[in-house]
N, CA and C atoms of all chains as a GROMACS GRO file, in nm:
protein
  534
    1UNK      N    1   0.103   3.079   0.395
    1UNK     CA    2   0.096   3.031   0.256
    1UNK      C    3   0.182   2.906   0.239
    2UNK      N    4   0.294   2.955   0.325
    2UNK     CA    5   0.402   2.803   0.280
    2UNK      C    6   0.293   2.668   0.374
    3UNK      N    7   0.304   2.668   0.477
    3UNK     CA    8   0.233   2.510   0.504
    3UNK      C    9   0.118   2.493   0.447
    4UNK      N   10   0.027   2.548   0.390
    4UNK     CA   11  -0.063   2.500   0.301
    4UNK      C   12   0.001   2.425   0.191
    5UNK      N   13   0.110   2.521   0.119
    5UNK     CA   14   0.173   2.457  -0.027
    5UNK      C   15   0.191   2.298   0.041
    6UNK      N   16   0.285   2.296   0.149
    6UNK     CA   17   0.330   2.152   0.207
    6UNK      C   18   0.206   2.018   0.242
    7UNK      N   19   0.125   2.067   0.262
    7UNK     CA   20  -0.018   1.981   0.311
    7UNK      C   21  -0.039   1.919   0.152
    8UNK      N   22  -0.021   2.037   0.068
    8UNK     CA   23  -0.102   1.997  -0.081
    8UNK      C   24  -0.021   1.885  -0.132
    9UNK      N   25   0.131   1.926  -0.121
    9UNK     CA   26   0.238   1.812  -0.174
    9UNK      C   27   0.257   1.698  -0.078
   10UNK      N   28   0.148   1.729   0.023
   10UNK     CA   29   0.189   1.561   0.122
   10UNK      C   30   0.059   1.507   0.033
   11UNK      N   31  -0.023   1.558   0.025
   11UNK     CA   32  -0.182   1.491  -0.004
   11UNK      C   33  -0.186   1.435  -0.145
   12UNK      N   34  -0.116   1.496  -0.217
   12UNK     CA   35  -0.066   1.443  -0.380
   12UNK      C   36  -0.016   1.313  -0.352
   13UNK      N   37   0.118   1.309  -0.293
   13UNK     CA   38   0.213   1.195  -0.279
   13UNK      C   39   0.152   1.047  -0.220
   14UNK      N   40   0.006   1.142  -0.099
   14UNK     CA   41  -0.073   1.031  -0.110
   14UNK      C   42  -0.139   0.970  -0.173
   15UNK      N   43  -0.204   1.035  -0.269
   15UNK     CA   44  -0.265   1.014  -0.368
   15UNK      C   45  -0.221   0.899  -0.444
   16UNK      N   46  -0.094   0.944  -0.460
   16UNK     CA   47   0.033   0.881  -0.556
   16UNK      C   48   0.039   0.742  -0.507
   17UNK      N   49   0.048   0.711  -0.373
   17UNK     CA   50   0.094   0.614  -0.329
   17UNK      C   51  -0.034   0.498  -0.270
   18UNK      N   52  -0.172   0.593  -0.346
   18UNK     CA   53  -0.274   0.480  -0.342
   18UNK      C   54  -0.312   0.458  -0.468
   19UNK      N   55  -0.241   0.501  -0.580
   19UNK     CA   56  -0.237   0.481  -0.709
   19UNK      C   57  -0.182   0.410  -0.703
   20UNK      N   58  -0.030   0.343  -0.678
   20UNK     CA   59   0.038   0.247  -0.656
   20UNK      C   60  -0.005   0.098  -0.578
   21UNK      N   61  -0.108   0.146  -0.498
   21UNK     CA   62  -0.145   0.056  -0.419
   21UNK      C   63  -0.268  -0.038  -0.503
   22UNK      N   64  -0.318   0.078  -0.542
   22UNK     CA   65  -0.495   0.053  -0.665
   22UNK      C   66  -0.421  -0.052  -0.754
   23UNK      N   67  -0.245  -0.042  -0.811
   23UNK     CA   68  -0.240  -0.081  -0.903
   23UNK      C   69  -0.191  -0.242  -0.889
   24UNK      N   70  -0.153  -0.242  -0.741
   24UNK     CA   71  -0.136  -0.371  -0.700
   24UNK      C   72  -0.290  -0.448  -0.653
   25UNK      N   73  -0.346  -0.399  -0.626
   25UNK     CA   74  -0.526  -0.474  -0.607
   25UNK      C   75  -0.597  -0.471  -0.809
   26UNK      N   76  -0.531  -0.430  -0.858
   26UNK     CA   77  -0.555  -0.480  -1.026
   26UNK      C   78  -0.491  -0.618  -1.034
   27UNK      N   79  -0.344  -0.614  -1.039
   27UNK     CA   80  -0.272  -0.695  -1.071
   27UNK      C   81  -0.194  -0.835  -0.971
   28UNK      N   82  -0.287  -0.798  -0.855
   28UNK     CA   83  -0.246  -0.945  -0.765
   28UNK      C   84  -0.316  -1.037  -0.797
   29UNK      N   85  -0.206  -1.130  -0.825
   29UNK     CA   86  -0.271  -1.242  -0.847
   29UNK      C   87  -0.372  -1.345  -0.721
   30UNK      N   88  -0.377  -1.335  -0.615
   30UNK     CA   89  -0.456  -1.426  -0.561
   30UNK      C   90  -0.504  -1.306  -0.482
   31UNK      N   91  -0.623  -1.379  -0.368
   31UNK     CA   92  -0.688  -1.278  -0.303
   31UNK      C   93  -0.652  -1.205  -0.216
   32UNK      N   94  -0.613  -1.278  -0.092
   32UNK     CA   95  -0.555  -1.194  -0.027
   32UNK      C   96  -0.444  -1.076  -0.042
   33UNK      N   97  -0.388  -1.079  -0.132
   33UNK     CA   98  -0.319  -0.978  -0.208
   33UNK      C   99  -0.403  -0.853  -0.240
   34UNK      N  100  -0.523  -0.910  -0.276
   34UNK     CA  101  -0.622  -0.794  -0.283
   34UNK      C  102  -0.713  -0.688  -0.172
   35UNK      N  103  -0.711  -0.819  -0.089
   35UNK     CA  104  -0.793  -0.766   0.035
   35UNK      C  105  -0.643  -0.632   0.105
   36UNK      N  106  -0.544  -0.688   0.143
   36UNK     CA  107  -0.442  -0.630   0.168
   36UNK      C  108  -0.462  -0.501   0.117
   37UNK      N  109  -0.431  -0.506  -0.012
   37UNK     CA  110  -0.450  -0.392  -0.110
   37UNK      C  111  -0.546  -0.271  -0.059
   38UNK      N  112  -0.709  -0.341  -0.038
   38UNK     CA  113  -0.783  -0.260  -0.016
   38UNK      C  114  -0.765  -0.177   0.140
   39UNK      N  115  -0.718  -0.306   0.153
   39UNK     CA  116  -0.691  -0.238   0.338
   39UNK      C  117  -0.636  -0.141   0.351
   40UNK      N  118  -0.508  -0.132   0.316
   40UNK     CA  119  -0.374  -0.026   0.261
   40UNK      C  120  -0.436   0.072   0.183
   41UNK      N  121  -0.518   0.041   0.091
   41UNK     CA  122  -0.564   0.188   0.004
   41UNK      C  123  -0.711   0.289   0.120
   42UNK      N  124  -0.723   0.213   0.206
   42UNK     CA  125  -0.842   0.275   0.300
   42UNK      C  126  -0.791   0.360   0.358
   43UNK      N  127  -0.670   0.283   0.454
   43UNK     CA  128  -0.613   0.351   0.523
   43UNK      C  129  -0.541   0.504   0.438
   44UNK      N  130  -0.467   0.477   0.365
   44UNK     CA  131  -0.443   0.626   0.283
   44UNK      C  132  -0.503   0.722   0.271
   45UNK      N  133  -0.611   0.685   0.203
   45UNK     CA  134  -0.739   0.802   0.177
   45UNK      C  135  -0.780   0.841   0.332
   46UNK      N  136  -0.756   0.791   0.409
   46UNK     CA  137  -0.819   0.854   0.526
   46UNK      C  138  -0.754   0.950   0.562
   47UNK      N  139  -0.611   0.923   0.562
   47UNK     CA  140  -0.516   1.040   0.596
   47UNK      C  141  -0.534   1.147   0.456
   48UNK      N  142  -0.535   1.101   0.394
   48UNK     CA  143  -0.563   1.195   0.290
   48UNK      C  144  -0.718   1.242   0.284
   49UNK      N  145  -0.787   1.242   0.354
   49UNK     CA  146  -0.941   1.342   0.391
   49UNK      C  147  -0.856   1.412   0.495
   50UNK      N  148  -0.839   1.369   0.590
   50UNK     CA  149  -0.776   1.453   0.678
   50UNK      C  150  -0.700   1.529   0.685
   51UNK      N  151  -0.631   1.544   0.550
   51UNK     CA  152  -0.539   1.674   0.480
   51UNK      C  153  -0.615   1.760   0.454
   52UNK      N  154  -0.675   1.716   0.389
   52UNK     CA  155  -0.782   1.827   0.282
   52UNK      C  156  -0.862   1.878   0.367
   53UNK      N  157  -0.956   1.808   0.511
   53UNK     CA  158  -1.021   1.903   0.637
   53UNK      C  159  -0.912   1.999   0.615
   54UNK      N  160  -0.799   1.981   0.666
   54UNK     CA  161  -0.693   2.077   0.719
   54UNK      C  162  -0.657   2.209   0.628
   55UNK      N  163  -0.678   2.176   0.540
   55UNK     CA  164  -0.638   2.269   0.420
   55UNK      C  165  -0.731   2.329   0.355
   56UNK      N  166  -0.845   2.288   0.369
   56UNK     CA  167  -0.986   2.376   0.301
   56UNK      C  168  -1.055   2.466   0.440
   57UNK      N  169  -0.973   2.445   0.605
   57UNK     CA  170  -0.978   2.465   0.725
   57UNK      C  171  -1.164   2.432   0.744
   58UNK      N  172  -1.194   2.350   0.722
   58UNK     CA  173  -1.335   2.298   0.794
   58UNK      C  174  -1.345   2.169   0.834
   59UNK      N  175  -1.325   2.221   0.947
   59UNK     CA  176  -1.347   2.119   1.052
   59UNK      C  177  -1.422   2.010   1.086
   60UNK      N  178  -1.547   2.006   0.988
   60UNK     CA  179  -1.677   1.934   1.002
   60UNK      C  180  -1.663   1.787   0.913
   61UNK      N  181  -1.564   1.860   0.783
   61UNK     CA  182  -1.549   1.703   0.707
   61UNK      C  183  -1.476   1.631   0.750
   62UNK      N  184  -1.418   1.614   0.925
   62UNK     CA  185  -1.284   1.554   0.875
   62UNK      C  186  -1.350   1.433   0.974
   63UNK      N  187  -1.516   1.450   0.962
   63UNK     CA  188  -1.601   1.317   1.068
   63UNK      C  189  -1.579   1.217   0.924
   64UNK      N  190  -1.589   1.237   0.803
   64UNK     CA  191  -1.561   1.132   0.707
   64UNK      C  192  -1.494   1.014   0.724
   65UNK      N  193  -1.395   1.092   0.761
   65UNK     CA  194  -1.244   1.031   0.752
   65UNK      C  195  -1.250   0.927   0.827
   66UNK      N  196  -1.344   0.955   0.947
   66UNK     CA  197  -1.362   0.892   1.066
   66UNK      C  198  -1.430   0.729   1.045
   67UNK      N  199  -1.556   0.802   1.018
   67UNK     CA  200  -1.621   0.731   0.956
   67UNK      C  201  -1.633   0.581   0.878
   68UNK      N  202  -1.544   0.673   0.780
   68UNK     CA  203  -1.454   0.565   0.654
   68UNK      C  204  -1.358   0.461   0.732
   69UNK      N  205  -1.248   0.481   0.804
   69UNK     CA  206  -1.208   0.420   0.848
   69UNK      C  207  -1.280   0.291   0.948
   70UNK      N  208  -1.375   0.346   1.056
   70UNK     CA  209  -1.443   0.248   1.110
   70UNK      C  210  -1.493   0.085   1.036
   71UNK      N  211  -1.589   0.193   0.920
   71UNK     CA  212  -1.654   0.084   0.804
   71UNK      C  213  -1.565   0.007   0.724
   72UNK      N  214  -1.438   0.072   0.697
   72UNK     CA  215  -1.384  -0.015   0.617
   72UNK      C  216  -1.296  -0.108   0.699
   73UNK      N  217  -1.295  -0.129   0.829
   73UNK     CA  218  -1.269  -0.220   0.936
   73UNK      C  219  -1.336  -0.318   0.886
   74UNK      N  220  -1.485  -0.294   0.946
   74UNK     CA  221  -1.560  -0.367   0.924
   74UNK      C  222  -1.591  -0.492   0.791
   75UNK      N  223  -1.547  -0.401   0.662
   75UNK     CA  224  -1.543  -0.478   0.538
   75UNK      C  225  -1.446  -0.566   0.561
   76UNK      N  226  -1.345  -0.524   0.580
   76UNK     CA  227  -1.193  -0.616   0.592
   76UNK      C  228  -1.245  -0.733   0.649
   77UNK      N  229  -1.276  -0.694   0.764
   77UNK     CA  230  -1.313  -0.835   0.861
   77UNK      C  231  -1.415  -0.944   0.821
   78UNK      N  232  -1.513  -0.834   0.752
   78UNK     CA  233  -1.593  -0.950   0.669
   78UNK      C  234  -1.573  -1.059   0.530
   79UNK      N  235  -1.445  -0.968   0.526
   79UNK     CA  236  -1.365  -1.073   0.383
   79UNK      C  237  -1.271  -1.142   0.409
   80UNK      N  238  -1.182  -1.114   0.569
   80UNK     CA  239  -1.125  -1.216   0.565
   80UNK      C  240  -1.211  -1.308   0.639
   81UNK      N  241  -1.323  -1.284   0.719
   81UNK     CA  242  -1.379  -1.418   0.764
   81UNK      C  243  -1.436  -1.533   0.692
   82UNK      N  244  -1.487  -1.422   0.543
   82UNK     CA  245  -1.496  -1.518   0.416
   82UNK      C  246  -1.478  -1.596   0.397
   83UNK      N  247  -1.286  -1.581   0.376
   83UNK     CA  248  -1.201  -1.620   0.308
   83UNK      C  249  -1.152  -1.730   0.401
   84UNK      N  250  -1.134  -1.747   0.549
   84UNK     CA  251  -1.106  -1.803   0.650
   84UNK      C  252  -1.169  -1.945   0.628
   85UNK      N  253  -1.336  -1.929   0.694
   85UNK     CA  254  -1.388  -1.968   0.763
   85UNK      C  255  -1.518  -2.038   0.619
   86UNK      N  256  -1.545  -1.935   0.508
   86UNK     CA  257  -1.656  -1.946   0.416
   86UNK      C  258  -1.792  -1.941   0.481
   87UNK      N  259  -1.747  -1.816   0.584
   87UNK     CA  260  -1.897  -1.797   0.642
   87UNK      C  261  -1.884  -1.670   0.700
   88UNK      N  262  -2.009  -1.587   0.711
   88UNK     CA  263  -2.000  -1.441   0.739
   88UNK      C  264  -2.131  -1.460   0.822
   89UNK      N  265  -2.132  -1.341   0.883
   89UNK     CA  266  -2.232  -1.300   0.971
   89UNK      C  267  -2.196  -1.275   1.151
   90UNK      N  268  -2.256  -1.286   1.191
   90UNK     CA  269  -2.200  -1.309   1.357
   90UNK      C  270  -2.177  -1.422   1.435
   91UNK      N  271  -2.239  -1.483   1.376
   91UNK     CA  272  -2.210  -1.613   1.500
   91UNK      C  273  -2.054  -1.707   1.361
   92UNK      N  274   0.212   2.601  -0.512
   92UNK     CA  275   0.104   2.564  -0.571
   92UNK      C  276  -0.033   2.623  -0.502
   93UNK      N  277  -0.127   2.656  -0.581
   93UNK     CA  278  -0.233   2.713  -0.518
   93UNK      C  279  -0.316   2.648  -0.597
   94UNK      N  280  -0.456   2.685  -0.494
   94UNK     CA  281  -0.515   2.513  -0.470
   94UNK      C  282  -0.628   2.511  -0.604
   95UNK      N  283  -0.590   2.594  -0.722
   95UNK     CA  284  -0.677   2.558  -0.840
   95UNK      C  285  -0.601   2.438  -0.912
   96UNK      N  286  -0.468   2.493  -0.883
   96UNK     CA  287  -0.419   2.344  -0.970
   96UNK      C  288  -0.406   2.234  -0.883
   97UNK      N  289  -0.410   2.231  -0.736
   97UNK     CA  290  -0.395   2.116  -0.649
   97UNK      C  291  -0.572   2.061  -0.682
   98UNK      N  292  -0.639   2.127  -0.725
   98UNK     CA  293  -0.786   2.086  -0.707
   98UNK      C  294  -0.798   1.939  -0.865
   99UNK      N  295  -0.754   2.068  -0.985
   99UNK     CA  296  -0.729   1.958  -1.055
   99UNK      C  297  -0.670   1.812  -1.085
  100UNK      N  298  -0.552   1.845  -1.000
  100UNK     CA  299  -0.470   1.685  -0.998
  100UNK      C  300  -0.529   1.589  -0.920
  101UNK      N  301  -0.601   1.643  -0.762
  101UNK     CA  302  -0.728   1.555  -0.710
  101UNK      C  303  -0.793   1.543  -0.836
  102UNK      N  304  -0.855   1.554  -0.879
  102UNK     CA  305  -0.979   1.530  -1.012
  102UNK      C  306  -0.945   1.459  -1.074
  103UNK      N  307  -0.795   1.439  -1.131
  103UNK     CA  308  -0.735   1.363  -1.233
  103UNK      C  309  -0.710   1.219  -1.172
  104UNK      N  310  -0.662   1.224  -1.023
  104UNK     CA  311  -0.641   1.103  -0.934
  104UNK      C  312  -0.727   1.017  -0.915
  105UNK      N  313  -0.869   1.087  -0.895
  105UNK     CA  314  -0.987   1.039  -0.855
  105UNK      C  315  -1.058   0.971  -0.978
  106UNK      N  316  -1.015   1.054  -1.074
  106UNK     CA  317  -1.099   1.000  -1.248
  106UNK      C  318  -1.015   0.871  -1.261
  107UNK      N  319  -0.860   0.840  -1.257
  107UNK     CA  320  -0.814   0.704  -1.279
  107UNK      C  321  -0.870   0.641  -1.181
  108UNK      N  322  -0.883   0.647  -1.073
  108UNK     CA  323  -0.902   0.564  -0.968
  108UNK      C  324  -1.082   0.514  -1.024
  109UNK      N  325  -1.143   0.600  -1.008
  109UNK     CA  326  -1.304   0.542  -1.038
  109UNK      C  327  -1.285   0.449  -1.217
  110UNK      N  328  -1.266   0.483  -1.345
  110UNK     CA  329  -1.249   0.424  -1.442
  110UNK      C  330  -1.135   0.263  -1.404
  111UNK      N  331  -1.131   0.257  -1.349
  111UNK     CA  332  -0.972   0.160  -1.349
  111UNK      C  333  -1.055   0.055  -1.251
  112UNK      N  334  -1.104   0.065  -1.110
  112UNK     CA  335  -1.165   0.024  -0.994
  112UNK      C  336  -1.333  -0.048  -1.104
  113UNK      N  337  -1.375   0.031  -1.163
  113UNK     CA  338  -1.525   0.009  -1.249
  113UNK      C  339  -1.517  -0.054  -1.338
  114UNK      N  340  -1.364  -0.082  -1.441
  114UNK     CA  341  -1.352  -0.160  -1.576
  114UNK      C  342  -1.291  -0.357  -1.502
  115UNK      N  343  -1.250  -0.292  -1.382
  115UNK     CA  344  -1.222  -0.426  -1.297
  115UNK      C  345  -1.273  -0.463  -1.229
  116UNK      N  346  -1.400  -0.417  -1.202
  116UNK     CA  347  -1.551  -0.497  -1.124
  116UNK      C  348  -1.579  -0.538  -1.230
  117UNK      N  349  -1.607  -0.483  -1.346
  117UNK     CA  350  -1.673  -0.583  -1.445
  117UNK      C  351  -1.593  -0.672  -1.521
  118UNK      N  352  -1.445  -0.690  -1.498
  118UNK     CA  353  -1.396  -0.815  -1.585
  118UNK      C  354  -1.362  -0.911  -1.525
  119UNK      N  355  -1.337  -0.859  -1.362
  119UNK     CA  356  -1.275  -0.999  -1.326
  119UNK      C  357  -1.368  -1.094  -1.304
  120UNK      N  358  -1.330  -1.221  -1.308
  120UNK     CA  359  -1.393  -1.344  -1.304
  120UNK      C  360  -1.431  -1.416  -1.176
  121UNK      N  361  -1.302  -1.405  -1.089
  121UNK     CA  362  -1.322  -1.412  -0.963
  121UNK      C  363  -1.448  -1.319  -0.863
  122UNK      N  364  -1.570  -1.344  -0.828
  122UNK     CA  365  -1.644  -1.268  -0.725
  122UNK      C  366  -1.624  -1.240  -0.625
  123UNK      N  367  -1.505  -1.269  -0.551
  123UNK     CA  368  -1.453  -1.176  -0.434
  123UNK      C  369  -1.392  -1.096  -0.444
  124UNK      N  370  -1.274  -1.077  -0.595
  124UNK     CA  371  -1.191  -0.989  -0.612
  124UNK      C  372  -1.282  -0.878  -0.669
  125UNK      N  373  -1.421  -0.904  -0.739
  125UNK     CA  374  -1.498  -0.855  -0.797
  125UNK      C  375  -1.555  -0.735  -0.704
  126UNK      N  376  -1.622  -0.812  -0.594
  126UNK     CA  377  -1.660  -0.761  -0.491
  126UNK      C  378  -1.546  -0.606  -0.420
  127UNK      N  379  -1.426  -0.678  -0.407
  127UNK     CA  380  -1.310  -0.606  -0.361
  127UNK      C  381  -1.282  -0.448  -0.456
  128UNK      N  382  -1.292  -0.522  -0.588
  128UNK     CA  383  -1.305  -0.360  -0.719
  128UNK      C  384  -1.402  -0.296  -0.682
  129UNK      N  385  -1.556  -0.348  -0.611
  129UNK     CA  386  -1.665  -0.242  -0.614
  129UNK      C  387  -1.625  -0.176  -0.507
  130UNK      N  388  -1.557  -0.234  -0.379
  130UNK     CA  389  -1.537  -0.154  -0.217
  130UNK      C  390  -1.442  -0.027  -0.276
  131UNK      N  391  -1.312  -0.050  -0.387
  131UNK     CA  392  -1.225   0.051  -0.414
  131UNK      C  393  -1.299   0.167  -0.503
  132UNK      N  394  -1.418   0.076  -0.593
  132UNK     CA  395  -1.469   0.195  -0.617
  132UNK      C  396  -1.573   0.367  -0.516
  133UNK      N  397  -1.652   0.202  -0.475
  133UNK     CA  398  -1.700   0.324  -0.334
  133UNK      C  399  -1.609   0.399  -0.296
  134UNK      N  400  -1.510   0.384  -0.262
  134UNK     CA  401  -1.428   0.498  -0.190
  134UNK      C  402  -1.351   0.578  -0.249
  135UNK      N  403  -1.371   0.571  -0.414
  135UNK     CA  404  -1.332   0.645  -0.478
  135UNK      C  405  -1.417   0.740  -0.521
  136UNK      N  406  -1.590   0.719  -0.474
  136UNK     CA  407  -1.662   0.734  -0.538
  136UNK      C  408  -1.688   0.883  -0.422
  137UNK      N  409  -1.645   0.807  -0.286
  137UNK     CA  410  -1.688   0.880  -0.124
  137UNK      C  411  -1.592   0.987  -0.152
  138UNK      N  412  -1.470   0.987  -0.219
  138UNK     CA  413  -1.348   1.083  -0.237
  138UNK      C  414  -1.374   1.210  -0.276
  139UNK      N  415  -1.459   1.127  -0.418
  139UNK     CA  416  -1.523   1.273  -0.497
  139UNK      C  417  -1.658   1.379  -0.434
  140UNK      N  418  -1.708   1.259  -0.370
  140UNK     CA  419  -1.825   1.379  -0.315
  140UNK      C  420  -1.748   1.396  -0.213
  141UNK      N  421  -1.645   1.403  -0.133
  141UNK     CA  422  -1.604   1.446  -0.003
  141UNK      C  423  -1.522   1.578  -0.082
  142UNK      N  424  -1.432   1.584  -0.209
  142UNK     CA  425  -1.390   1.693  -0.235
  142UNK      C  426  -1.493   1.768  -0.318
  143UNK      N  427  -1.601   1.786  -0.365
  143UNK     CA  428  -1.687   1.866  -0.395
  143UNK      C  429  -1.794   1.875  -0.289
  144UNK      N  430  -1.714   1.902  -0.177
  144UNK     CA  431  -1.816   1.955  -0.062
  144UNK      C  432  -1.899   1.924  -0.038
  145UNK      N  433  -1.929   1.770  -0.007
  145UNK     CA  434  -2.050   1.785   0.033
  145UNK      C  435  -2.037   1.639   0.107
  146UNK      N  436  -1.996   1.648   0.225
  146UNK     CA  437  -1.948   1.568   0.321
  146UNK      C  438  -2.086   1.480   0.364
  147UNK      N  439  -2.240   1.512   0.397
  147UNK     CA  440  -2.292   1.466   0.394
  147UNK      C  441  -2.343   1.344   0.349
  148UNK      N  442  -2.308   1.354   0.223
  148UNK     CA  443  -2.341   1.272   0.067
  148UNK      C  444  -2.216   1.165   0.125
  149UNK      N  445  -2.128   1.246   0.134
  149UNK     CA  446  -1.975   1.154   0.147
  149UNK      C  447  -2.004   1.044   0.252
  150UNK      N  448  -2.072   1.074   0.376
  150UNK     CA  449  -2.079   0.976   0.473
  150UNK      C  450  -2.190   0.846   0.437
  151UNK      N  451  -2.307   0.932   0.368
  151UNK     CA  452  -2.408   0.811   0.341
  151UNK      C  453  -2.339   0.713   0.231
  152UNK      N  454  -2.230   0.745   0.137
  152UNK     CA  455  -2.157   0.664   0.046
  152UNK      C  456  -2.055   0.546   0.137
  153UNK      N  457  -2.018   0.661   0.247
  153UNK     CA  458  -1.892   0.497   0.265
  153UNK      C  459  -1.988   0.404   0.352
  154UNK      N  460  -2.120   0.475   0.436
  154UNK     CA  461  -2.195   0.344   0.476
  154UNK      C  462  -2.236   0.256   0.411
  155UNK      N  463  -2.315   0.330   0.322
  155UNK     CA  464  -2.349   0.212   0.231
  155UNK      C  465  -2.265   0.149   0.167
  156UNK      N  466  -2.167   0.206   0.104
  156UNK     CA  467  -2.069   0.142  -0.010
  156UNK      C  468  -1.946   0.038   0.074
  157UNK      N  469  -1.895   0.095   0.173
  157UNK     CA  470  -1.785   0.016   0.266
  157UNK      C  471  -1.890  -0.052   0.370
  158UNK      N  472  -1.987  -0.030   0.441
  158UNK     CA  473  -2.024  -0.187   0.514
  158UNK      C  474  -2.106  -0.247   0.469
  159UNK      N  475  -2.214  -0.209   0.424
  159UNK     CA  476  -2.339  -0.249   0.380
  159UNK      C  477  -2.340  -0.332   0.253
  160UNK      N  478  -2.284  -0.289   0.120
  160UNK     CA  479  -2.305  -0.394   0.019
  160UNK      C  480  -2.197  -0.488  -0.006
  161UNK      N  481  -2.046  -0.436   0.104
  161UNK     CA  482  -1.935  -0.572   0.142
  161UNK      C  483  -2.038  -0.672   0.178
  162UNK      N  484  -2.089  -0.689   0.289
  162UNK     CA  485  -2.122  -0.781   0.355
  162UNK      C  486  -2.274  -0.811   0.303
  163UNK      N  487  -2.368  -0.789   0.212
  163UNK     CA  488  -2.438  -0.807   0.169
  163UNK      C  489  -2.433  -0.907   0.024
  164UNK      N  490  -2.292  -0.875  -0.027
  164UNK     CA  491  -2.272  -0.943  -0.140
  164UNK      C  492  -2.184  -1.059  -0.102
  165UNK      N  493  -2.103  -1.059  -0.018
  165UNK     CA  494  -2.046  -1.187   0.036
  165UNK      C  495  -2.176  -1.294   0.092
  166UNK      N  496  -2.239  -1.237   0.171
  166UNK     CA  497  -2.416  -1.308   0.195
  166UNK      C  498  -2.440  -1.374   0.060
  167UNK      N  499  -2.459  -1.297  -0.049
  167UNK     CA  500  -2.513  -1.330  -0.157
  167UNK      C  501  -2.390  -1.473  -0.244
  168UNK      N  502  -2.293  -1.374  -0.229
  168UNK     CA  503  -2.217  -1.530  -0.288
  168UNK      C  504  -2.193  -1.641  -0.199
  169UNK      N  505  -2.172  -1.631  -0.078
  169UNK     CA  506  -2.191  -1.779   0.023
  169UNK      C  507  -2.292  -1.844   0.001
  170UNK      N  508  -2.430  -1.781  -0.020
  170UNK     CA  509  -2.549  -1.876  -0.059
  170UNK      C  510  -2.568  -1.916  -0.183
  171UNK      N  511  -2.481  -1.880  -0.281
  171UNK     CA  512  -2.509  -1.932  -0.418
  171UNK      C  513  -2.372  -2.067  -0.408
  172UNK      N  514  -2.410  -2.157  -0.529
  172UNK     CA  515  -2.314  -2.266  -0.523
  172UNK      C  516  -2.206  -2.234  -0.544
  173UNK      N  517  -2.152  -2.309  -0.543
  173UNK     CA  518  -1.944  -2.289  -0.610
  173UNK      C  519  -1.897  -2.301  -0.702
  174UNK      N  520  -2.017  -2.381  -0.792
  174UNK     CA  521  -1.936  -2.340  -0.932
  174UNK      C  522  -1.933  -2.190  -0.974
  175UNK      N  523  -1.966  -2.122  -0.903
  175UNK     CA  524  -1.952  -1.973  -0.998
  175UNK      C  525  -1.802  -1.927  -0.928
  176UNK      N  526  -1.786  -1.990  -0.819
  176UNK     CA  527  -1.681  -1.895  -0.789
  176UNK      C  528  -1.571  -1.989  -0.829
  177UNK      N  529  -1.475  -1.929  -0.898
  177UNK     CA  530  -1.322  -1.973  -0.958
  177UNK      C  531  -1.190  -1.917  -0.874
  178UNK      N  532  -1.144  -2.070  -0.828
  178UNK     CA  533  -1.092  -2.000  -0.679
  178UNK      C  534  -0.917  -2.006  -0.787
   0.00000   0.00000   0.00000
């Protein structure tokens, strides 16, 4: 019973601390501040799916997490190449 | 804590996060930061169907929502001119 309670109060605090993060991708002023933002708030929630696999004990959701993380690689890279270069795609 | 009230405070986290992420896709002015509010919303959006079980749903959201309409809407604003975008 007790490490469940502990999983729940790590997964809150994450929560917490991509609320904090959400609130800096509101209020930055230029972009990259934002992209950052999003980056940092991806990464959170991932660990935070991966609590909740752990704690609801099914094993199957925690391919999300996986998932999520890969793709939101992918976004990142496509906004800062944006932002870089003012051109996306592959070549 | 037992997990009826841990269920709620997810719910409550997830409700600011989607309202807050959705009122700031539609005001900002800037279209990349614009763009950037819709990616936070997707994954706020992937959050909620990942905690109402249904992980399935959850995966077809962050594809589409985290690679597919990032890089589809950056496509879309590189080919439009520059006066729309306010750097």
């Amino acid at each position: 019973m007790m490490p469940e309670s502990l999983f729940m109060g790590a997964m809150i605090l994450l929560f917490l601390s991509a609320t904090l993060t959400m609130i800096r991708m509101l209020i930055g002023p230029t972009i990259p501040d934002r992209v950052v933002a999003l980056d940092a708030l991806t990464t959170t929630t991932a660990g935070a799916m991966v609590l909740y696999g752990v704690i609801t004990e099914q094993a199957v959701i925690i391919d999300v997490a996986l998932v999520y993380a890969v793709l939101s690689y992918i976004a990142t890279l496509y906004i800062a190449r944006y932002l870089v270069k003012r051109r996306v795609g592959l070549a | 804590m037992n997990f009826e009230n841990f269920f709620w405070i997810l719910q409550i986290f997830i409700a600011i996060g989607l309202v807050g992420s959705s009122i700031a896709a539609i005001r900002f002015k800037n279209l990349i930061a614009a763009v950037i509010a819709m990616a936070v919303f997707s994954l706020a959006l992937s959050v909620e169907f990942y905690v109402l079980q249904a992980p399935d749903v959850a995966i077809a959201e962050a594809g589409v929502g985290a690679g597919l309409t990032t890089a589809m809407y950056l496509l879309a604003i590189k080919n439009t001119t520059d006066e729309e975008v306010v750097e």
